[in-house]
C-alpha positions as CSV (number, residue, x, y, z in Angstrom):
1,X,-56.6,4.0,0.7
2,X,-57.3,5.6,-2.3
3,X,-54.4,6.2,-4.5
4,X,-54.3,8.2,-8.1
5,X,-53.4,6.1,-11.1
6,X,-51.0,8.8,-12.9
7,X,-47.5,7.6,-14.5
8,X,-45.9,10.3,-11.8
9,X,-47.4,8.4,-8.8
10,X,-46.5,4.5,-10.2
11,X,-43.4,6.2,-10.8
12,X,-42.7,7.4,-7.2
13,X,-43.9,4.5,-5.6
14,X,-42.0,2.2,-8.1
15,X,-38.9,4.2,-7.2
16,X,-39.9,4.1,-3.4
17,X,-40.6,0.1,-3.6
18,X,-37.2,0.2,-5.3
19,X,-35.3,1.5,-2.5
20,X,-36.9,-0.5,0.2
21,X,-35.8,-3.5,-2.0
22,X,-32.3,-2.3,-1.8
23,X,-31.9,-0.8,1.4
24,X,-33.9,-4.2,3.1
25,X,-31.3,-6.6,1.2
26,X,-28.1,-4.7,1.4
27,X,-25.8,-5.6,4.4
28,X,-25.6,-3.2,7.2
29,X,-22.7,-0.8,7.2
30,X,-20.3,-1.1,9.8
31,X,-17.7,1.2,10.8
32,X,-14.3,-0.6,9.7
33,X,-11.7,-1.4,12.2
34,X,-7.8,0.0,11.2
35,X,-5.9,-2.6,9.8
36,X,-2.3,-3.1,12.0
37,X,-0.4,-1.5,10.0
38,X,-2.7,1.1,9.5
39,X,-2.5,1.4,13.4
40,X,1.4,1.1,13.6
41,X,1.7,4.2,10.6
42,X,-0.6,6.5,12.9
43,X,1.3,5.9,16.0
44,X,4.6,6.2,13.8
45,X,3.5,10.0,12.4
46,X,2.2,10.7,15.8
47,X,5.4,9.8,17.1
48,X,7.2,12.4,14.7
49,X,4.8,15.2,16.0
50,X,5.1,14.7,20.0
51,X,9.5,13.7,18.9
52,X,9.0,17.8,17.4
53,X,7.2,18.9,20.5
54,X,9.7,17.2,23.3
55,X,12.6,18.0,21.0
56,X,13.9,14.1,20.6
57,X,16.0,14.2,17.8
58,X,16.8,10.6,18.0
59,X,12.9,9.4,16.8
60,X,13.4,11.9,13.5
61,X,16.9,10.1,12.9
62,X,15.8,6.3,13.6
63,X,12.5,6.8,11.9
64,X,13.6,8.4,8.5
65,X,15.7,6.2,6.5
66,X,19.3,7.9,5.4
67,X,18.0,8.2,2.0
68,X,14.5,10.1,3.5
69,X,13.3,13.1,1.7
70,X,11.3,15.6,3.3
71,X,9.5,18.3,1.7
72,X,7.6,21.9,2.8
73,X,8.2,25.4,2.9
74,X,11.4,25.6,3.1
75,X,11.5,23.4,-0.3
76,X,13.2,19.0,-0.4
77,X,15.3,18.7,2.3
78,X,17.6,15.4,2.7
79,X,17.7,13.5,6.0
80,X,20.9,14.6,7.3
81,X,19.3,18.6,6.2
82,X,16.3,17.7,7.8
83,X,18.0,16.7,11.1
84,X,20.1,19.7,11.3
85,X,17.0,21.7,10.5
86,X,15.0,20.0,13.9
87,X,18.1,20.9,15.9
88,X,17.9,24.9,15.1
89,X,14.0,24.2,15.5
90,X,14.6,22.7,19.5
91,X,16.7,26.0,20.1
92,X,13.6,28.2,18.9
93,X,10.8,26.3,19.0
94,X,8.4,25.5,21.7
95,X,5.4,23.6,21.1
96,X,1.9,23.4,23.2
97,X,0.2,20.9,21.3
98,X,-0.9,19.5,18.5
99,X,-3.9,16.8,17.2
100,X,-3.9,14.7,14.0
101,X,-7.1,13.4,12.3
102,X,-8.3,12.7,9.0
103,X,-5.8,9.9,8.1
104,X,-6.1,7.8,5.2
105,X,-3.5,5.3,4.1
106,X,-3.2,3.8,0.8
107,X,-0.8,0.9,-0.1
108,X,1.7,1.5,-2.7
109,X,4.4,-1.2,-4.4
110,X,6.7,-3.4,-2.3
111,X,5.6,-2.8,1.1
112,X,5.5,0.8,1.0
113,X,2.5,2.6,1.8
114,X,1.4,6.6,1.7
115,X,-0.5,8.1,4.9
116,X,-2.1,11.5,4.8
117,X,-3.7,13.2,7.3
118,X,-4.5,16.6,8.7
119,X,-2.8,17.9,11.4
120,X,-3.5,21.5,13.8
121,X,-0.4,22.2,15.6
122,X,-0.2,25.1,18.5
123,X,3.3,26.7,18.9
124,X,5.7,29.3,18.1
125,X,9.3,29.6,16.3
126,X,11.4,32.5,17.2
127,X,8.4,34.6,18.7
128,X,6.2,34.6,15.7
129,X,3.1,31.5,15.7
130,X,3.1,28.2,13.6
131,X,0.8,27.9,11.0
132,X,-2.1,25.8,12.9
133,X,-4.1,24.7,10.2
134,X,-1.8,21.8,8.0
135,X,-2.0,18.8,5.3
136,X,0.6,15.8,5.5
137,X,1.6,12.8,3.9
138,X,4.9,10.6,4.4
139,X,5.3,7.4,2.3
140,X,6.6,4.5,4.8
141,X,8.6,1.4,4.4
142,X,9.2,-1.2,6.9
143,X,13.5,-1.2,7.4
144,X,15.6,-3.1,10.4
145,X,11.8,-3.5,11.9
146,X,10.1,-0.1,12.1
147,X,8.1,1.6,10.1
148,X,10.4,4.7,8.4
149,X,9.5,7.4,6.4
150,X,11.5,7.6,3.1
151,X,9.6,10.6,2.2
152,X,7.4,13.7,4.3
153,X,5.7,16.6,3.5
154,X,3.7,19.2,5.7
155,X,2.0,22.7,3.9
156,X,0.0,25.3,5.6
157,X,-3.7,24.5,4.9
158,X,-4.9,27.8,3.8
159,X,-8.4,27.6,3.0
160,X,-9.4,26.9,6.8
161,X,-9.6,29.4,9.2
């Protein structure tokens, strides 16, 4: 095979060689399994979703410490404002469903770690339809053995349609 000796060729097939080399000795990439706790904050925040959806107010007040902040629209609301907040919410509320994805968690000091995720929820308050398209993140601490959110926050997700 006849190949042309120009400084552009030897430096393609150099840069070709190159990332044979690397791609040859590098390990194989394999997807990585969820950590447990990883596991146990998912099911926690998907425990606050279907607890909004089947109107349990006891899984809001045993998973959110009395010191728990949440924060959205309506501005930082305190645990015991929060509470009263998912009561008027059952009167008014009804939702279909909902599906969380996206989530990412990243450990912070003492045992606490932040999850984020994305969430599309399908519902109405009062006759007029929930935002579906939303962002999340709640900060979680491990108290009298379960995982509770100190802090919460939901926002519309505006840029998707």
């Amino acid at each position: 095979m006849w190949i042309p000796k120009t400084s552009l060729t030897r430096a393609v097939l150099t840069s070709i060689s190159i990332l044979f080399a690397l791609a040859w000795s590098s390990p194989a990439q394999t997807p990585q399994k969820k950590s447990g706790v990883e596991q146990e904050l998912v099911r926690t925040e998907i425990g606050f979703f279907e607890a909004w959806k089947t109107k349990d107010e006891t899984y809001f007040r045993n998973h959110m410490p009395a010191n728990g902040v949440f924060w959205g629209e309506s501005g930082t609301l305190s645990r015991d404002q929060q509470l009263e907040e998912q009561k008027e919410w059952a009167k008014e509320c009804t939702v279909e469903g909902y599906s969380l994805t996206d989530f990412g968690v990243l450990p912070l000091a003492g045992g606490a770690y932040l999850l984020t995720y994305k969430a599309d929820q399908y519902g109405n308050c009062g006759g007029t339809k929930l935002p579906v398209h939303m962002n999340g993140s709640s900060v979680y601490i491990l108290k009298d053995g379960r995982w509770q959110a100190v802090y919460r926050a939901e926002i519309e997700l505006k840029n998707r349609s």
